[in-house]
N, C-alpha and C positions, 0 to 999 in steps of 0.2 A: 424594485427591479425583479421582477416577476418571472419576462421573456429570456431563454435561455440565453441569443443572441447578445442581449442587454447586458447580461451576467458576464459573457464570454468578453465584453468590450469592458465594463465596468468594475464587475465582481471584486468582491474583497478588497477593498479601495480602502473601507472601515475610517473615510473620512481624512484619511494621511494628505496633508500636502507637500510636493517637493518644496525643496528650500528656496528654489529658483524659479518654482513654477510650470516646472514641467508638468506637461499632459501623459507622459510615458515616464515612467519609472527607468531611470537610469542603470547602467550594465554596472554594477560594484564590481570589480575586479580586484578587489585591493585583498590580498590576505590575510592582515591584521587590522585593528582597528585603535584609535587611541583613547585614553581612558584620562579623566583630568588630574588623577591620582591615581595612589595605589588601594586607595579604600574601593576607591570604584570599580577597580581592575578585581578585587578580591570577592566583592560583592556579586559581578557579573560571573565570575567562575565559578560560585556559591550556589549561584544561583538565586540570588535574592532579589535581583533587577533584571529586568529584560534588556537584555544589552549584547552590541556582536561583541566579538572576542575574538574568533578566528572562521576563516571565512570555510573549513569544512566542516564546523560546527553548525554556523547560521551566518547567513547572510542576505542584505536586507533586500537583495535582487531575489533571490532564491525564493525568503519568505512571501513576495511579495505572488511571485507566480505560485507557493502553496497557497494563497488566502484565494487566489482566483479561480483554482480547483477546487478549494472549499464551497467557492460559492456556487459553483457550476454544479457541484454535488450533491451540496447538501448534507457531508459525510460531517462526521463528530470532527476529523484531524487529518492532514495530511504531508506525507512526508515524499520530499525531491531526493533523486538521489541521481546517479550519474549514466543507469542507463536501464533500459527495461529487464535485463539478466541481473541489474543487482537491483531492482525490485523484489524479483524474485527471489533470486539466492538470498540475500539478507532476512527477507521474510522467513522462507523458511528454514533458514538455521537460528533465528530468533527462535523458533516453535521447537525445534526439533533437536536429535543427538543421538549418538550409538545405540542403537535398542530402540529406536523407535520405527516408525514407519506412518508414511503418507500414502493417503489411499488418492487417485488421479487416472484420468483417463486413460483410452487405450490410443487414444490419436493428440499430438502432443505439437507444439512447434518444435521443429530441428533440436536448436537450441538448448530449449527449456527438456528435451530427453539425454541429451548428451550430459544435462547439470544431472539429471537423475541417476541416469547409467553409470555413470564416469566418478563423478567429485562424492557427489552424497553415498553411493554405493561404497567406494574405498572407506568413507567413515563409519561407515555403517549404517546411515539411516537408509532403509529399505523404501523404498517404492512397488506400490501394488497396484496393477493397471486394473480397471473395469471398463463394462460399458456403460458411460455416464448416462446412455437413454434408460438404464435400468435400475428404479431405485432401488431394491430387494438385492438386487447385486451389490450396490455400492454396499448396503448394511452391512447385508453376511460378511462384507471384506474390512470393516469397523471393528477392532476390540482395544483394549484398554491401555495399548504402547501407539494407538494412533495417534498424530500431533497434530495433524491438519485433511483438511479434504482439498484438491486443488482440480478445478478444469478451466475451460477457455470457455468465453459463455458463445464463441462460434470458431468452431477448430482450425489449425492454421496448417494446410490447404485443403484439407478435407469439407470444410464447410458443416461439419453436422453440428447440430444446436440441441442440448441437453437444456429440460424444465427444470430450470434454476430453481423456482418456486415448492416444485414437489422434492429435490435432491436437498434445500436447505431445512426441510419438516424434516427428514430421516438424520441429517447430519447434527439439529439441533437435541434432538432428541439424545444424542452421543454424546452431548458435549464437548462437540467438536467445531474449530472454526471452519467455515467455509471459505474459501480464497478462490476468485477467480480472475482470470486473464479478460481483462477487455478492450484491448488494443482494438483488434479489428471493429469492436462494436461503439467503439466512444461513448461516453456518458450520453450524447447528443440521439442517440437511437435505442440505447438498453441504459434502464435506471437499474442499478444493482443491488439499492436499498431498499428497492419495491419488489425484488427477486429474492430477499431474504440473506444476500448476500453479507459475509460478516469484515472480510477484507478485498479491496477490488486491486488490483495489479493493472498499469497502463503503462506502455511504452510512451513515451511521449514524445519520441525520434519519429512517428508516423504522424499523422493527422497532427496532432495539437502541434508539433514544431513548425505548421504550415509548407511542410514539401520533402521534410527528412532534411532541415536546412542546421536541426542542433541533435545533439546524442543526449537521452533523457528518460527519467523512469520515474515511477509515480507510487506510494502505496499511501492507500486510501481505507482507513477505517473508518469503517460507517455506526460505529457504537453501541453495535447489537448483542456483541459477544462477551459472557459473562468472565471476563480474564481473571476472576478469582477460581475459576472451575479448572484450568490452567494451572499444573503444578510448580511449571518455572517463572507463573507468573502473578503465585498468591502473596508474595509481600509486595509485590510491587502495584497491584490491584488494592494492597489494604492504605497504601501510599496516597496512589496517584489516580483509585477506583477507574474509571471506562477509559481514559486516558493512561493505563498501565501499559498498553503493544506500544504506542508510539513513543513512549518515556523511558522504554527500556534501548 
């Protein structure tokens, strides 16, 4: 399944059949799930079996639309979440905390400035605007309480497009993750992993819900990023190695 199209109908299928036969993966709406004992119920919480348990944990509609991003992707892992603000937000307060700071552009969507301005300011994590077309700029504004680099790989409404390629050589060199917005660009016209990009961010309420017909957000680790170089995130890298962001 090569053609993106293909993927976009097919993807991450990983051979599952419904129990009924369905061609479409059915809406699980159910909140819990039953276990045929209590071993199994213990097991799944454990974490020893792959098994739902509660459906804001996982659930197998949920997983089923991450496997189909995976496969559109091509990313290491990817995580659903309930809308493109708490892509964001989650990401970066996973990364970040009092004393730190994100370095991010200077043209933002509404939104995603108000999260900087407002919520992460009162905590404390500082935000530092640049001009993303400048990567010497971005650097000099890099030092050692940075937690993330974050842009939009095409700004929302401003339209300007920063070289993903040349901004991820200076950012990797830092040790720092790269995180960017690609709602407006869909995986379908910007590969993110071929940008050097290290976490990608998608609203999923635009394009992918087919018309803005569900509320939805996407974060997308592409496996590039060394999360043992990450200090909130070196036992959890000696764990759970490339798969430490999305485990935590």
């Amino acid at each position: 399944m090569n053609g993106f199209t293909t993927r976009a109908i097919h993807g991450g299928s990983r051979g599952r059949r419904d129990a009924h036969g369905s061609l479409r993966v059915p809406v699980y709406d159910s909140v819990a799930f039953e276990h045929e004992n209590s071993s199994s119920l213990r097991d799944a919480f454990m974490g020893r079996k792959p098994a739902h348990i509660y459906s804001r944990i996982t659930n197998p509609t949920v997983q089923d639309f991450e496997a189909r991003i995976q496969a559109l992707t091509g990313a290491l892992s990817v995580l659903a979440v309930s809308s493109g603000m708490a892509a964001i937000s989650n990401t970066l307060i996973a990364l970040g905390g009092a004393g730190k700071n994100i370095v991010t552009s200077r043209y933002l969507f509404g939104n995603t400035l108000s999260l900087f301005e407002k919520t992460f300011a009162a905590w404390g994590l500082e935000a530092r605007y640049v001009s993303m077309l400048n990567p010497e700029e971005l650097a000099q504004a890099i030092d050692d309480e940075t937690c993330a680099v974050f842009l939009e790989s095409i700004t929302n409404p401003q339209l300007e497009v920063a070289d993903c390629r040349a901004l991820s050589t200076v950012v990797r060199e830092r040790g720092v993750p790269l995180i960017v917005d690609n709602t407006l660009m869909t995986p379908y016209l910007f590969n993110c992993a071929e940008a050097g990009v290290d976490i990608e961010i998608i609203s999923s309420t635009k394009y992918i819900s087919g018309g803005a017909t569900s509320v939805g957000g996407l974060v997308i680790d592409h496996g590039s990023f060394d999360w043992s170089r990450a200090a909130k995130f070196k036992k959890r890298a000696a764990k759970f190695g490339k798969m430490a962001f999305i485990a935590a």
